[in-house]
C-alpha positions in Angstrom: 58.3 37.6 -48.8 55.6 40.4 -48.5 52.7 40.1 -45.2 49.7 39.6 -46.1 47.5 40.2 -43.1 44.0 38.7 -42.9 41.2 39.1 -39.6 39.0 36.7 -38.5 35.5 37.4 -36.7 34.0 34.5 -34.7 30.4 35.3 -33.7 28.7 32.0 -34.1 27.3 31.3 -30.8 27.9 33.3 -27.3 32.0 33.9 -27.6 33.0 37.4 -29.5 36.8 36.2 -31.0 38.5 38.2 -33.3 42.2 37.6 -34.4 44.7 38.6 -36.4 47.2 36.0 -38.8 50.1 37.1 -40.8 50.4 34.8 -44.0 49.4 31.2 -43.4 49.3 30.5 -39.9 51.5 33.2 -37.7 48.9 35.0 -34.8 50.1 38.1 -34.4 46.9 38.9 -32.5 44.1 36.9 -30.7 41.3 38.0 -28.2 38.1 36.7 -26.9 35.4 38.0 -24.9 33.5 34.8 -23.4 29.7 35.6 -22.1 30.0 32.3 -19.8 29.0 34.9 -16.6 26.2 36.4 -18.5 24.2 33.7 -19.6 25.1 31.1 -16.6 22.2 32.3 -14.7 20.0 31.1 -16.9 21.4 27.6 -17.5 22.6 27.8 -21.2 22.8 30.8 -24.0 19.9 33.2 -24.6 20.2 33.9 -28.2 18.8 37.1 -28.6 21.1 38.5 -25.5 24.5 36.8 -27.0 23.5 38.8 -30.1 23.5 41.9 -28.4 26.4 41.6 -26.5 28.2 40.5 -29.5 27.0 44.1 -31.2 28.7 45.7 -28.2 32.0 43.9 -27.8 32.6 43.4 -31.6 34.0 46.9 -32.4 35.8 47.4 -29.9 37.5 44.0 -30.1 38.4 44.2 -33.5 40.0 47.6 -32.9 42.4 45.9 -30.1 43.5 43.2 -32.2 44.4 45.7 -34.9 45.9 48.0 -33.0 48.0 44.9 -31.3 49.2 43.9 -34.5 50.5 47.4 -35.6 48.3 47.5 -38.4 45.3 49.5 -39.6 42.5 48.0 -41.9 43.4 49.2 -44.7 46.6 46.6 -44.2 44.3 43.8 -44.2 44.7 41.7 -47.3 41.3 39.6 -46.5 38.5 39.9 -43.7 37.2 36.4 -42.6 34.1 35.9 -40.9 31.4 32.8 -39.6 28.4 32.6 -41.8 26.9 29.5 -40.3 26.1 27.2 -39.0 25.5 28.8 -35.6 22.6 31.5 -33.7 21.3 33.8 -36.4 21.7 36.8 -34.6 24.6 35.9 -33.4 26.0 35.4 -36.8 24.4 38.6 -37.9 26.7 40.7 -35.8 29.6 38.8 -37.3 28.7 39.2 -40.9 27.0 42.5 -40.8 30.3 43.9 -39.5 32.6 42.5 -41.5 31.0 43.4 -44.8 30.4 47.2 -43.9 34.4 46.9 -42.4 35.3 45.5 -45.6 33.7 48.1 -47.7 34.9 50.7 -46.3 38.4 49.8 -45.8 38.1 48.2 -49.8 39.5 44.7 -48.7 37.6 41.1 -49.4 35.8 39.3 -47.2 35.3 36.0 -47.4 32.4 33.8 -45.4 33.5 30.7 -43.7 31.8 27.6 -42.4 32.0 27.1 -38.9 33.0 23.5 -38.7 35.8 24.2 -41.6 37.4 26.8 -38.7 37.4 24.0 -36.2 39.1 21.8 -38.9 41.8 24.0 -39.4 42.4 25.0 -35.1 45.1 22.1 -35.0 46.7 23.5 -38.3 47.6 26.3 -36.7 50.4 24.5 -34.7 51.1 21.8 -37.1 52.3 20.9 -40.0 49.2 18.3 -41.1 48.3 17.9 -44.5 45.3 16.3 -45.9 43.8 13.7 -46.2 43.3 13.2 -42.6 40.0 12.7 -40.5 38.8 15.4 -38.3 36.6 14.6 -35.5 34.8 18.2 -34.3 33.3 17.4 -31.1 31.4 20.6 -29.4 28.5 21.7 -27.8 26.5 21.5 -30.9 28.4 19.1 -32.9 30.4 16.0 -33.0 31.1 14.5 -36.3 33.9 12.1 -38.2 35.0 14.5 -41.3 37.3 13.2 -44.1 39.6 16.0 -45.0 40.4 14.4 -48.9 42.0 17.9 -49.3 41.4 21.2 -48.1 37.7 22.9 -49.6 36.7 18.9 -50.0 35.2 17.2 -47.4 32.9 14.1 -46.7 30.8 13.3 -43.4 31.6 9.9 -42.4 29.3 10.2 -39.4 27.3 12.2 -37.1 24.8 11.8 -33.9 21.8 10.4 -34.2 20.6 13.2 -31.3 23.2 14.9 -29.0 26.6 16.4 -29.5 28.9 15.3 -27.0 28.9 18.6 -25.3 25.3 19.0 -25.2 25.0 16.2 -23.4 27.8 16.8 -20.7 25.5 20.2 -19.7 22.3 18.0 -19.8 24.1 15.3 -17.4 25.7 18.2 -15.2 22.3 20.2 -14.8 20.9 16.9 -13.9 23.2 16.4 -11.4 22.8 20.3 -10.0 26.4 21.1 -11.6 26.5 24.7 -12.6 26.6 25.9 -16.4 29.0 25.1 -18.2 28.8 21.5 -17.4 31.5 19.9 -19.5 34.3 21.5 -18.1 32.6 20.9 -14.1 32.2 17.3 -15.3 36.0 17.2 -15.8 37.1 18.4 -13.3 34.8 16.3 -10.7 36.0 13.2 -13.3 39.6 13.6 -11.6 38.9 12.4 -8.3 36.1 9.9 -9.2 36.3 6.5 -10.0 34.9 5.5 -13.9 34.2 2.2 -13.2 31.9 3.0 -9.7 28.8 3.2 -12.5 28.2 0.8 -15.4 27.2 3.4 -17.5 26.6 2.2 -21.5 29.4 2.8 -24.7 27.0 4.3 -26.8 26.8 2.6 -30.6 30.5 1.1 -29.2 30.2 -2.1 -31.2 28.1 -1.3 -34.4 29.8 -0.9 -37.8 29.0 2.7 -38.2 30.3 6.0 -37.9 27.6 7.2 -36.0 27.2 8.6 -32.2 24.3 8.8 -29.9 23.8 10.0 -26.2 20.4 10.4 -25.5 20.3 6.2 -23.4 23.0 7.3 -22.3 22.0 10.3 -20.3 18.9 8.4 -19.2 21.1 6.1 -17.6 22.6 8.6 -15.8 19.0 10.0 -14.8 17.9 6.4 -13.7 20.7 6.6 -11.7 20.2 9.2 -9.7 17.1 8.9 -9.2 17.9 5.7 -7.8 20.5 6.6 -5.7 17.9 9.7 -4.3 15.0 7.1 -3.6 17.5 4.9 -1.2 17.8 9.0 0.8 21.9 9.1 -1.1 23.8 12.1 -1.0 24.7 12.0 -4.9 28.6 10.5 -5.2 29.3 13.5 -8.0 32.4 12.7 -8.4 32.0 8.7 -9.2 29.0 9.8 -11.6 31.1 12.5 -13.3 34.3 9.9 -14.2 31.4 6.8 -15.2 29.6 9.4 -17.4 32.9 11.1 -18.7 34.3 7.4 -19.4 31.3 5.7 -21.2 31.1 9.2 -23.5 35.2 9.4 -24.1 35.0 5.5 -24.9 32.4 6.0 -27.8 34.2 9.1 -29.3 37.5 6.7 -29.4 35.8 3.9 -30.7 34.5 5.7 -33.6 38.0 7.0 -34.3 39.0 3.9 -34.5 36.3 2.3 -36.4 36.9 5.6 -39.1 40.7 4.8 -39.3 39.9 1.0 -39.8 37.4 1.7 -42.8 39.3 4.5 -44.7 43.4 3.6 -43.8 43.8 7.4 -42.7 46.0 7.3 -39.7 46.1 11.3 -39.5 43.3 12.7 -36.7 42.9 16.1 -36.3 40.5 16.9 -33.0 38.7 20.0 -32.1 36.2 21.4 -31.0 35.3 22.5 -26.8 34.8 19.4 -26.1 38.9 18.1 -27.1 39.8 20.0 -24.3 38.4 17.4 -22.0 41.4 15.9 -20.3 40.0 11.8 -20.5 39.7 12.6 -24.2 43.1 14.2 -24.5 44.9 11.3 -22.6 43.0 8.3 -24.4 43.4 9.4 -28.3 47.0 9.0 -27.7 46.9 5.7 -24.9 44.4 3.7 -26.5 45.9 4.7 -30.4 48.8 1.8 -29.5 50.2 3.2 -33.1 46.8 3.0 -35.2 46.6 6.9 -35.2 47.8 10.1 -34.7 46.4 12.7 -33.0 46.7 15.9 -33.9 45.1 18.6 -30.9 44.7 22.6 -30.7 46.1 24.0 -27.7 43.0 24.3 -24.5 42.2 28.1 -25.5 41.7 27.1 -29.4 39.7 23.7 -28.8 36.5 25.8 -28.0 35.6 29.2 -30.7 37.6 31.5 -32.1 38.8 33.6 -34.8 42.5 32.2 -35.1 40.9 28.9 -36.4 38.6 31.3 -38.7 40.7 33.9 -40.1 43.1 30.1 -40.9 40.4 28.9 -42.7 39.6 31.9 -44.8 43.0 32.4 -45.6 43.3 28.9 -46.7 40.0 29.0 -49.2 41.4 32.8 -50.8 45.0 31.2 -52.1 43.3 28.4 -52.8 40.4 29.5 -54.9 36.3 29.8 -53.6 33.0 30.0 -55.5 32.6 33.8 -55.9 29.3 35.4 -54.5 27.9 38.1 -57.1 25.6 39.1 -54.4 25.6 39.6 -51.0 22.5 36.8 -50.4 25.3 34.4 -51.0 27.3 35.5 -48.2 24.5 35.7 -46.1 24.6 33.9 -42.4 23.1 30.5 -42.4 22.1 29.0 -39.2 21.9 25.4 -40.7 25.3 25.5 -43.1 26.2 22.4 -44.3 30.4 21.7 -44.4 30.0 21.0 -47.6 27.8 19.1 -49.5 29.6 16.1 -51.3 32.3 17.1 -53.5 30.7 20.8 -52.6 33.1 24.3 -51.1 33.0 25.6 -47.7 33.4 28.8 -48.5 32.1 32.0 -50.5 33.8 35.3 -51.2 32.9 38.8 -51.7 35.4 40.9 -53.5 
């Protein structure tokens, strides 16, 4: 069996990935530069400073991870790249490059949806098939997907407001935690006790698929504004376990509620936010047999180009709508997965 080589580019927000898979699903090269430092002064990403340091680590990233797999471009089989949904500029410096790479090393390039790469991040290390039910819980998104096979997908359910992860920064900001908050939150969570506040389960007992944060942070708020009237040194510890347990229990009940209605026991997670530790322990304590959860290693729950250059590789053998021109493949800040019974992907040849 002949190698067919394809790279991934992940430019969609502040993270610069850019990998390398052999055939389906083997990494032969993976690296990330992570802008955490660079915006964390400022509480949360500047988007027209993650563009530019995208433009300056992109080259030379992309050269690495070639050069790692003891391959030129010309090797490359397929060049797979983010077109949406993400930070326009952002995903200009993504795009931009891989079409002029792909033209002059005459290889395809194919444009992948964002939320399809997070589908595919626990592929990479399993052997799930579809159909199965994704939930992609991140900073900007946490939805219930239906995988009915692989280019056809259906939203069971979204957030009426927040993504999870957004609202972990909001909660940590207001509690003076530094940026990024999820992963603070977590760790605090440890030696805290989740039932010291009786925070609300979002949506937990409605009949649908559907997530919401915003009451839940203004709990939080009323809380410690509470506890600062009555002159309280804030318990951060106790808040960050009561927030992280009221947000982990409406993410599971969902799942649940989404493996009741359509008898799909397979989960796939992913996403920054399925690197949480509560959430990672509770989809398989609280399953009691209903489901199984399938989870990307840490490194792969939050963006890269592994989970991109999968994806891609996935919609070539499989077949995509051909783009004639390039205003198909164009970045698309609002990219929808797909729309019913749509593709997730276009391809230049």
């Amino acid at each position: 069996m002949g190698c067919f080589f394809t790279l991934g580019i992940e430019t969609s927000c502040d993270d610069t990935g850019v990998a390398v898979l052999r055939n389906e699903r083997e990494v032969v090269s993976e690296l990330l530069s992570s802008q955490i430092k660079d915006h964390a002064p400022f509480g949360g990403v500047v988007p027209e400073f993650a563009a530019r340091k995208h433009l300056e680590n992109i080259l030379p990233l992309i050269d690495a991870a070639l050069r790692q797999a003891k391959i030129t471009g010309r090797r490359l089989g397929l060049i797979a790249v983010t077109r949406g949904p993400g930070l326009m500029g952002s995903l200009l410096a993504g795009t931009e490059t891989a079409f002029a790479l792909a033209q002059a090393w005459n290889v395809p390039v194919i444009g992948v949806n964002h939320l399809e790469g997070h589908l595919f991040a626990p592929l990479l290390e399993s052997d799930l098939e579809p159909p199965f039910l994704s939930l992609i819980v991140s900073g900007g998104h946490t939805e219930i997907i239906k995988a009915e096979k692989f280019g056809r997908y259906t939203i069971l359910g979204t957030t009426r407001d927040d993504a999870a992860g957004e609202a972990y920064d909001k909660a940590a900001r207001m509690m003076g935690l530094p940026y990024p908050g999820g992963p603070e939150i977590d760790r605090l969570a440890q030696s805290g006790d989740p039932k010291a506040f009786d925070f609300p389960t979002p949506l937990k007992n409605t009949d649908k698929i559907e997530f919401s944060f915003s009451g839940l942070k203004t709990a939080l708020l009323w809380q410690i504004n509470k506890l600062k009237n009555n002159s309280k040194s804030l318990p951060l510890a106790d808040l960050s376990a009561s927030f992280q347990r009221a947000v982990t229990e409406a993410l599971i009940a969902k799942v649940a509620l989404a493996v009741r209605q359509t008898g799909i026991k397979d989960v796939s997670v992913s996403g920054g936010v399925a690197a949480n530790s509560a959430l990672r322990s509770h989809l398989a304590d609280k399953s009691g047999g209903r489901w199984k959860a399938y989870l990307p290693r840490a490194s792969r729950c939050t963006d890269n180009a592994a989970m991109i250059a999968m994806a891609g590789h996935n919609a070539f053998t499989r077949g995509t709508e051909n783009a004639e021109e390039f205003a198909y493949f164009a970045p698309d800040p609002s990219l929808a997965l797909a729309k019913r019974g749509g593709v997730a992907s276009f391809m230049v040849i």
